[in-house]
C-alpha positions in Angstrom: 0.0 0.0 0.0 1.6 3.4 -0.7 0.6 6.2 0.5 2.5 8.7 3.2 0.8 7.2 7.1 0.1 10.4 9.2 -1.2 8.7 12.3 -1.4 4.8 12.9 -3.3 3.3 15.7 -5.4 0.4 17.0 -8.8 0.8 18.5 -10.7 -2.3 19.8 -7.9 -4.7 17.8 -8.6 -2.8 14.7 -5.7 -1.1 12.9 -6.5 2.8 12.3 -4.1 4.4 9.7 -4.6 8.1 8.1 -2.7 8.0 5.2 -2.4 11.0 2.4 -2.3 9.2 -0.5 -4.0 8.2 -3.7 -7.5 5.2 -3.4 -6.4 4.2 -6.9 -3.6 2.8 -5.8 -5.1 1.0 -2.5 -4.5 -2.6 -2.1 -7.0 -3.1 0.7 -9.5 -6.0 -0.1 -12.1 -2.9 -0.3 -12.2 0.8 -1.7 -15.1 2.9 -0.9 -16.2 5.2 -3.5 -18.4 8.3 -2.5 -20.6 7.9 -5.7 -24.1 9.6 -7.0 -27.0 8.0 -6.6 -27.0 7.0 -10.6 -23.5 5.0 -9.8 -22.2 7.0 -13.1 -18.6 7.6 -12.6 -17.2 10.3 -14.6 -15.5 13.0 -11.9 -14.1 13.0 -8.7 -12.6 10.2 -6.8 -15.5 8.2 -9.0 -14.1 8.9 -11.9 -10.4 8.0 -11.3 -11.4 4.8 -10.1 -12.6 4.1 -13.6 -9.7 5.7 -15.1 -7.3 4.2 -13.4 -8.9 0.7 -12.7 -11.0 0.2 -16.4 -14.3 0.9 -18.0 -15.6 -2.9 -16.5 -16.2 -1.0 -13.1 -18.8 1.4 -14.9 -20.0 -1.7 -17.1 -20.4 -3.5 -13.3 -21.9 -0.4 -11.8 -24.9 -0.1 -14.6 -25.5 -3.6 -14.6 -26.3 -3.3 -10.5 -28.3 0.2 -11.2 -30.7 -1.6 -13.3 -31.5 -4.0 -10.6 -32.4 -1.1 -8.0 -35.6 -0.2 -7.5 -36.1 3.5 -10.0 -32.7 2.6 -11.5 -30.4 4.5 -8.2 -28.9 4.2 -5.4 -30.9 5.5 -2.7 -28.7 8.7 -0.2 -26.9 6.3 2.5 -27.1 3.4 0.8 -24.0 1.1 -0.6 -23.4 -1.8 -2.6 -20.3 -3.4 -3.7 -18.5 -4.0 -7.1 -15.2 -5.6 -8.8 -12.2 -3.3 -8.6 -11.2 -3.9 -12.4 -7.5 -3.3 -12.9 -7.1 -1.8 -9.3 -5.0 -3.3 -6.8 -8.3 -3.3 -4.2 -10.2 -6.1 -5.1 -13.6 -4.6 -4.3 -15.3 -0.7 -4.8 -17.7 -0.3 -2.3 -20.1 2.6 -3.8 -21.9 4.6 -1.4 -24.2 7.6 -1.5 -23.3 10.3 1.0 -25.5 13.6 1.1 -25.3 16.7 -0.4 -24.8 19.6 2.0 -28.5 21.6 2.4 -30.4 18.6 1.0 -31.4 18.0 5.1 -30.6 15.7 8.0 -26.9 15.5 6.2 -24.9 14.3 9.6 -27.6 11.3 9.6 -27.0 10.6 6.6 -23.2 10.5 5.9 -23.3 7.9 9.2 -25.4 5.9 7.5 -23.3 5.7 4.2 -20.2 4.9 6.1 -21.9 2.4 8.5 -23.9 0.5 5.0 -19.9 0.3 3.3 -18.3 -1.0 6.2 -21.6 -3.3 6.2 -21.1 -4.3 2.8 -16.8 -4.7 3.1 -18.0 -6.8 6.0 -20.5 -8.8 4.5 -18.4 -9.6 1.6 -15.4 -10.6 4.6 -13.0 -8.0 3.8 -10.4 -8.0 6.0 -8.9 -4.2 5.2 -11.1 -1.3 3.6 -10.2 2.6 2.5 -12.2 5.4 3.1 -12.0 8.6 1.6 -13.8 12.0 3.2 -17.4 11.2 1.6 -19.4 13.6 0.4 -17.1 16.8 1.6 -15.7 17.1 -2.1 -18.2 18.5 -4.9 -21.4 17.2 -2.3 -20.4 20.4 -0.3 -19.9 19.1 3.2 -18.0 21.2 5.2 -14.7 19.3 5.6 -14.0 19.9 9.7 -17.7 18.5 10.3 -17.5 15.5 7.3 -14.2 14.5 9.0 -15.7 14.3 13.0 -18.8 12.3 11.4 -16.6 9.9 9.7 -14.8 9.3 12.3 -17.6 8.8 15.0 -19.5 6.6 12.6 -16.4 4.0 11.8 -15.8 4.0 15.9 -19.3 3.5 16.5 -19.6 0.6 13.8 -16.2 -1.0 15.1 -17.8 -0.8 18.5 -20.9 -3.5 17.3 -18.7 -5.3 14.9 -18.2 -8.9 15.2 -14.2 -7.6 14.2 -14.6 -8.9 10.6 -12.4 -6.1 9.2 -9.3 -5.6 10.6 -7.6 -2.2 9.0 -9.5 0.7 8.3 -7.2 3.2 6.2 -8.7 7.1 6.0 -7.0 8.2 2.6 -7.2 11.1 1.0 -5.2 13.4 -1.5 -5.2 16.6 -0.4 -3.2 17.3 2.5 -5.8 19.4 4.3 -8.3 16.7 4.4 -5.3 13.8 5.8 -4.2 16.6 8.3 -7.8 16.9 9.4 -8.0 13.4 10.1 -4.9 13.0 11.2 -5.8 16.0 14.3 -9.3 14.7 15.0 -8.4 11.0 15.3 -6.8 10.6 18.5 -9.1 12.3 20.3 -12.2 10.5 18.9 -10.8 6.8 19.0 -9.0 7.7 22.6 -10.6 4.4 25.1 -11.9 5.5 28.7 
């Protein structure tokens, strides 16, 4: 796995990294991918997956959409597809809110708690998670970051510890530095 690790540590037997670093080049068993609720891929960190990992993820991704109910992927949902040419071996897509669309903090939890689900359903062992929904979806970063956080800890907390590494990657150094400051007081044990 590249990447440059920020902050590493374990919570509940659970390894916790923040790396800055690129999710196309992940090679945990899972990737999420903060997607739209159409599952098309063509910008953001949606859109380099493809780029980087092949047009079969988009093929895989429309072939799931017409099996959803209305043809999307309802806001805090997730489901899981092959990683094409990526060194993941899974993409877990999730739909994160948009800022002002309402009840957005609910929301986000709910798309990070449904792709750990997934990655855990599917017995991944190690998953990467960008900052969902605080790129082009709007949500402020600082806030995005906290509610991340909070909703991994809380789904480690009722996990049957399935997945063993969570990695919080992300290219911009502001968003890993965010992480990197919030996480040790949020996964701190009493």
């Amino acid at each position: 796995m590249k990447g440059c690790p920020l902050k590493i540590l374990d919570f509940r037997g659970c390894r916790i990294e923040v790396i800055l670093g690129d999710l196309t080049e992940e090679s945990t068993e899972g990737v999420v991918n903060p997607a739209n609720q159409n599952l098309f891929h063509g910008g953001g960190v949606a859109g380099a997956l493809v780029a980087v990992g092949g047009a079969e993820i988009q093929r895989e991704s429309d072939r799931v959409r017409e099996t959803l109910p209305g043809g999307f992927l309802p806001v805090g949902e997730s489901v899981v597809t092959g990683a094409g040419s990526l060194p993941c071996r899974y993409i877990i897509h999730t739909v994160g809110p948009r800022w002002g669309e309402g009840d957005e903090e609910e929301k986000l939890r709910r798309a990070v708690f449904n792709a750990l689900l997934r990655a855990e359903e599917r017995s991944m062992r190690s998953v990467s998670l960008p900052a969902v929904s605080t790129g082009v979806f709007g949500f402020p970063k600082e806030r995005g970051v906290e509610v991340i956080l909070l909703s991994v800890k809380a789904f480690l907390a009722e996990s049957p510890r399935g997945i063993e590494k969570i990695r919080f990657v992300n290219k911009d150094s502001f968003t890993a530095e965010l992480f990197s400051q919030k996480i040790q007081s949020i996964y701190e044990e009493v």
